[in-house]
N, C-alpha and C positions, 0 to 999 in steps of 0.2 A: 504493500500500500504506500510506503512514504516513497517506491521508487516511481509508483505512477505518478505521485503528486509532487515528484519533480520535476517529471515529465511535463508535465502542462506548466507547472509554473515556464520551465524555460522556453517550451511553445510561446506561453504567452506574453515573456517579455521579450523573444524576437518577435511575434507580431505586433506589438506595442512601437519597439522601434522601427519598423517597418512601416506601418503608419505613421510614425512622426516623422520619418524620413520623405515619403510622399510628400506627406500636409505641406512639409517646409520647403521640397520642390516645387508645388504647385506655389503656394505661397509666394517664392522667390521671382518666380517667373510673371507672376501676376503683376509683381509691385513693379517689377522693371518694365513689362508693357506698358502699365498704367503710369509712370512716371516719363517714359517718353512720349506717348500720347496726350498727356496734360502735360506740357510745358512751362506756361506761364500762368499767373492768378491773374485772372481777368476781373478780382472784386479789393484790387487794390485801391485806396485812394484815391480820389480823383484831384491829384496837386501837378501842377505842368511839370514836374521830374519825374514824376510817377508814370504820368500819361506817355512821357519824351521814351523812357525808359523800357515802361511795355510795348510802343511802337516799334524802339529799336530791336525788341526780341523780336517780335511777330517780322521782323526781318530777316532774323539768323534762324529760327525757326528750322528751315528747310536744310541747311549745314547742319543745324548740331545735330538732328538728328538721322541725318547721311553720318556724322562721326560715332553716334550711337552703333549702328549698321556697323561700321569699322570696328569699335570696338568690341561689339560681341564675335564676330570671327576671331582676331585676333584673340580675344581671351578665349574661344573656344579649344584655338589649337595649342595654347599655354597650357590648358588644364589637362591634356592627354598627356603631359610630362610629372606632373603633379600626383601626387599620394591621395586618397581620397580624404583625410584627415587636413593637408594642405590646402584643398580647395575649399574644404567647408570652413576654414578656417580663414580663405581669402574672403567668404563670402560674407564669413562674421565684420570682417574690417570696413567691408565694400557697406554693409548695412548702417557702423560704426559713421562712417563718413557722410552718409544718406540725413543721418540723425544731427550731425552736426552744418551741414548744409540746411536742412530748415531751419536751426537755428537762427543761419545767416541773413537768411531770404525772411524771416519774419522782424528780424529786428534791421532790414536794411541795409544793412553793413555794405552788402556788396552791388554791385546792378543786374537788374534781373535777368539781361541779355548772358552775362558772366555765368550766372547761378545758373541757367538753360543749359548751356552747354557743360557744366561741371555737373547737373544733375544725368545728362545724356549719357554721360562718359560714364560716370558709375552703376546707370543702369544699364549697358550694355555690358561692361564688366558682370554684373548680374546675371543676365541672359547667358552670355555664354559661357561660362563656368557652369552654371548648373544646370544649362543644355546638355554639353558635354557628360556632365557628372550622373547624370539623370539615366543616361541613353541603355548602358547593359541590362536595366530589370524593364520589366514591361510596365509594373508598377509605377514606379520615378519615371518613366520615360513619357507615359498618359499624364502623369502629376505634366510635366512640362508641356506639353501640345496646350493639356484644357487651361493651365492658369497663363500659359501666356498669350494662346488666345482671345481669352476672358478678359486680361489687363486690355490689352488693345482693342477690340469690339467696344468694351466700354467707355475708355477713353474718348476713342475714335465717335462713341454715340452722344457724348455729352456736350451740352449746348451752352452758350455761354448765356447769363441772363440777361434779360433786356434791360435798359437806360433804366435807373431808379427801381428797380425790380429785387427782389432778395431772392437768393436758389435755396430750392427745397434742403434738405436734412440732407438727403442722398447725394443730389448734385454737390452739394456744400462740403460730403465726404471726398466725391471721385476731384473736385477739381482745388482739394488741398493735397491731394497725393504728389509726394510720397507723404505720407501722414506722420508725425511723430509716433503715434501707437502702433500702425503697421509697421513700420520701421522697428521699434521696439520689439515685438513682437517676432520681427526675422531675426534682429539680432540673438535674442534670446533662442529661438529654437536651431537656427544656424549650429551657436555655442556649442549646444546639448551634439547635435549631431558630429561634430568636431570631436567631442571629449570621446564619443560612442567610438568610431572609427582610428583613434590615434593608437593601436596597435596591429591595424589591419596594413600588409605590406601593399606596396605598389607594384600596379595588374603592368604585365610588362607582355605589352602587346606586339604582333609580329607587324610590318610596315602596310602591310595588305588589307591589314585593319582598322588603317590610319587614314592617310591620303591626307595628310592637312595641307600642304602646298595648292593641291586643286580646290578645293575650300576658298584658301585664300585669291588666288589667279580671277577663278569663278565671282567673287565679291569684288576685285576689283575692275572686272568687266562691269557689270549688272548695277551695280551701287551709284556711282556718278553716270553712267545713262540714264536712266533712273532721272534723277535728279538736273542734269544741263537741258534733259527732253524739258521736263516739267516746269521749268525757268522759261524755256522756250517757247510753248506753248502758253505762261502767262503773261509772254510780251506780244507775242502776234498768234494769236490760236484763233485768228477771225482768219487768217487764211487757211485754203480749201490744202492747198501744196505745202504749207506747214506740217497741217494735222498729217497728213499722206506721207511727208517724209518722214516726222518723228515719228509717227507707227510702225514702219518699217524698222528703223532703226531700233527701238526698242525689242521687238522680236526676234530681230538677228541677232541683236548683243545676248539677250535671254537665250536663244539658242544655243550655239556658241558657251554661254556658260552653263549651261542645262552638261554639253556636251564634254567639258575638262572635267566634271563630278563622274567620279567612279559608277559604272553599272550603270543603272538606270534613276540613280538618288537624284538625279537632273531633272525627272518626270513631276518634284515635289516644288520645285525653284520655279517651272515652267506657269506651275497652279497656282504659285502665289502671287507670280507678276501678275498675274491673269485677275489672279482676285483681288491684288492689292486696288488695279483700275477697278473693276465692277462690283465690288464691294461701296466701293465709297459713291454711287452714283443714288441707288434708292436713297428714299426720303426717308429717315429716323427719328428725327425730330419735328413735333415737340412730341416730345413721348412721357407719361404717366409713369412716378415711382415705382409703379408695384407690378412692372412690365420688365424691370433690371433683372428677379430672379429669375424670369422665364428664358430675358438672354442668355445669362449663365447656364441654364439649361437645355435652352437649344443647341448649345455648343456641347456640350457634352451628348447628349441624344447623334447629334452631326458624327462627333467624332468613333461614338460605341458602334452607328451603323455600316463607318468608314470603317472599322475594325472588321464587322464582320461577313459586310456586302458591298466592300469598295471596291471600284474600276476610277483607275483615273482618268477615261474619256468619260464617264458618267460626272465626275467631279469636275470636268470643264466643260459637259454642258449645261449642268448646273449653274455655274458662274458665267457663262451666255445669257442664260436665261435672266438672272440678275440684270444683267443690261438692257435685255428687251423689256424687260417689267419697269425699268427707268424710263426707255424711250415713253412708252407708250403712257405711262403715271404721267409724263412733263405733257404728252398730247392734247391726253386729257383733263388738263389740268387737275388732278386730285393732289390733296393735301390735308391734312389735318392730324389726328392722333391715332386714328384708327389707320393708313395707311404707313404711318410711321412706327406701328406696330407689328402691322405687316411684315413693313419694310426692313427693320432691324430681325426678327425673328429670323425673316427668311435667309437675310448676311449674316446670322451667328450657326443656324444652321449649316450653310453651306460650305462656312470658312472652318467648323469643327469635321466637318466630310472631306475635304478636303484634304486635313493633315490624316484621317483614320483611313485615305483612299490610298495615297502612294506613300505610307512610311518609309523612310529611307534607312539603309543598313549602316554607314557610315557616321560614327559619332558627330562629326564635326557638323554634317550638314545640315540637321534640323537646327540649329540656330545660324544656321547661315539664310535658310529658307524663311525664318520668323525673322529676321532681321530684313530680308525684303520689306517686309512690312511699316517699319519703319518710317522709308522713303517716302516723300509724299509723290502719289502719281499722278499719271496725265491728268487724270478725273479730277483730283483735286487742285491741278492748274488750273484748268479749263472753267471750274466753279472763279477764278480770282482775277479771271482777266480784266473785269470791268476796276481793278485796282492795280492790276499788274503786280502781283505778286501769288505763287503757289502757298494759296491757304482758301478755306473754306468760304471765309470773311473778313474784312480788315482786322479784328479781333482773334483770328487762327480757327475760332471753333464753329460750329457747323450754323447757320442761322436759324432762327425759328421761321424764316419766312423766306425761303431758298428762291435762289434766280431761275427762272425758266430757263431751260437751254436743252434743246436736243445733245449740244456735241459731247457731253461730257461720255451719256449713254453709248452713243454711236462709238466714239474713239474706244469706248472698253469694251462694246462688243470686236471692233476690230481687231484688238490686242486680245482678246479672247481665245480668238479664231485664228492669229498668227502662230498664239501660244500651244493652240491644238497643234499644229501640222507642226510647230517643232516636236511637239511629244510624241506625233508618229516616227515622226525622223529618228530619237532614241529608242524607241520599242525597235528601230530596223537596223541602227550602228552599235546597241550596246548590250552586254548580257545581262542577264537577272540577276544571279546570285553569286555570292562570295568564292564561291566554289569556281564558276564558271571565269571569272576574273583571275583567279589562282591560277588556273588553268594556261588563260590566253596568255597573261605576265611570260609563265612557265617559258609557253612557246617560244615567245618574242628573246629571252634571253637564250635558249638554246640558239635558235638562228643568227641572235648578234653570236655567240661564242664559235659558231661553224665559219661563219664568213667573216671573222675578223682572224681566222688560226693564218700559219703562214702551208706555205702548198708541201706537202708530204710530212705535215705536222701529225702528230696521234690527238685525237680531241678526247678529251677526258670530260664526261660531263658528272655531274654529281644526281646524284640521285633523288633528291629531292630540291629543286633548283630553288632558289628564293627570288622575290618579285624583284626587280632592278627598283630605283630609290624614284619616288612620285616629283 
């Protein structure tokens, strides 16, 4: 009897830490979407340094968080070197500094354009640390898809309030994040999960397993097109040959980087450029408090069915149909709460099918793939033109009373549709699994070792060849 009931107890304090370990991925990942998606506090002050000061973020706005995008790669492939004790322990620091940044930004000290991009850089440090750190169980790795979806849909959904207007409890939560209590709150379980891990050795993985080079190459392709299109487009996007060449552009670059990511993890990049434009074209606001939990949930519903009924041409025409449901919403002129319930449901659904449709094998990529996101896209140039700047609204956040405009719908169905035919393009240049990549590598260095011998050489190959270095 007391050996059963050691049994269970130590079942139950690895299931214990195995939940905490989730909660706090999920967690992690939420607060760094939600912190680069809320930028700036749009219920500061209204004193002409205050007003000079938010004006000048809602300018850099589009950079910090293209350096967001940078930094989570970058720290994605940092962490694949790291002990898991190490990371959780960067993450504790990264939360640390989170805590002392609102500090800064509530008592002024610094300018808020400064704080934007110091807040970006830390959340992306976030992101991808515990992308990476998340990826081997299936548990932490669903913890990372649903909270940093979750941060980003939500962000992305919140509105800023109107002239003399106070935001609800909720809104009032999402657009102080990162919050001192979430913050609090990472730190603390971060700690706990550092202490748990600090005599767990470091997973010392073969190179085949890695790929971080292409990772990175792949972000620096995707990341700044990305971003000089959508600059582009909010300086002259009333031209027909504008829109026609940066849609191009954007789907060749995506291609192309779909195509240096290992196997087919490029299938996952292809969906998010895809959904970063048509995602942001439905109307979501003004949307009702008690519509937040249901996004949360539709994101998870999205992503359990992408687990278990996913195709990623279903998940990109899903995210077409997002587009055509924009077109035809601006047609017909609809708008109000009930459409903007619609509207966010069906972008929280599709963006959770999406990650459950083409999960990727490789560590590094799903936060290179959630860092897409980041970027702001054509869609949300195209919303800014009449001020000439990539944002929603002079304010960054999404208006209660949005511009008519076909183009935004049309240009993401476009890139929708570019984004398909490069995904068929990988399903025809690239293999599926780990195994079949192991393989090709194999090939490729047997052939360079045949044809680089010299003539009446013996070639000696080894028998279990290793993949040549990414």
């Amino acid at each position: 009897m007391p050996n059963r009931l050691d049994w269970v107890i130590v079942v139950g304090v690895r299931r214990l830490r195995a939940g905490l370990e989730a909660g706090t991925v999920c967690l992690t990942a939420a607060l760094a979407g939600l912190t680069v998606m809320v930028p700036i506090d749009p219920l500061e002050d209204a004193t002409p340094q205050s007003v000079a000061s938010i004006d000048l973020a809602v300018f850099q706005v589009p950079r910090a968080t293209m350096a967001a995008a940078f930094v989570t790669i970058l720290a994605a492939v940092f962490a694949l070197m790291m002990r898991s004790a190490v990371a959780w322990a960067t993450i504790t620091l990264t939360g640390i500094a989170l805590l002392i940044d609102q500090l800064l930004w509530s008592s002024s000290i610094a300018a808020e354009a400064t704080l934007t991009y110091i807040d970006s850089a830390l959340a992306g440090v976030l992101m991808g640390v515990v992308g990476t750190l998340a990826w081997p169980r299936r548990a932490t790795a669903s913890g990372f898809l649903f909270g940093a979806m979750a941060g980003i849909l939500l962000g992305d959904f919140t509105p800023a309030p109107a002239p003399g207007e106070s935001p609800s409890p909720v809104d009032r939560l999402l657009l102080d994040a990162p919050s001192v209590g979430l913050s609090t709150v990472l730190v603390v379980a971060a700690g706990v999960c550092a202490f748990e891990h600090r005599r767990q050795p470091m997973t010392v993985r073969r190179l085949v397993d890695v790929v971080p080079l292409r990772s990175i190459l792949a972000a620096g392709i995707i990341f700044p097109t990305i971003l000089l299109t959508s600059e582009w487009f909010a300086r002259d996007g009333r031209d027909l040959s504008v829109l026609t060449v940066g849609v191009l552009v954007i789907v060749v670059a995506a291609t192309v980087a779909a195509l240096f990511l290992p196997g087919r993890d490029g299938l996952l990049l292809l969906l998010m450029v895809a959904f970063a434009a048509a995602g942001s074209t439905p109307v979501t606001v003004p949307r009702p408090d008690w519509v937040v939990p249901l996004f949360v949930a539709a994101i998870g519903l999205g992503l359990y069915v992408g687990y278990r009924r996913g195709l990623p041409l279903v998940a990109a025409a899903l995210t077409a149909v997002l587009a055509v449901a924009s077109v035809l919403a601006v047609a017909a002129g609809v708008h109000g709460e009930v459409p903007a319930v619609v509207g966010g449901l069906a972008v929280a659904f599709v963006g959770g099918y999406c990650l459950g449709a083409a999960t990727p094998l490789f560590p590094t990529v799903p936060p290179l793939c959630i860092a897409v996101l980041f970027v702001p896209s054509a869609a949300v140039a195209l919303w800014g033109r009449d001020f000439e700047r990539v944002a929603y609204s002079p304010g960054w956040y999404r208006p209660t009373e949005p511009v008519r405009a076909l183009a935004p719908g049309l240009v993401a169905l476009a890139i929708t549709a570019g984004c398909t035919v490069g995904m068929l393009l990988v399903y025809r240049l690239r293999p599926n699994t780990k195994e079949a990549i192991r393989r090709r590598w194999a090939r490729i260095r047997e052939t360079a070792v045949t044809t680089s011998a010299l003539p009446g050489a013996v070639v000696v190959r080894p028998s279990h060849p290793e993949p040549p270095p990414a």
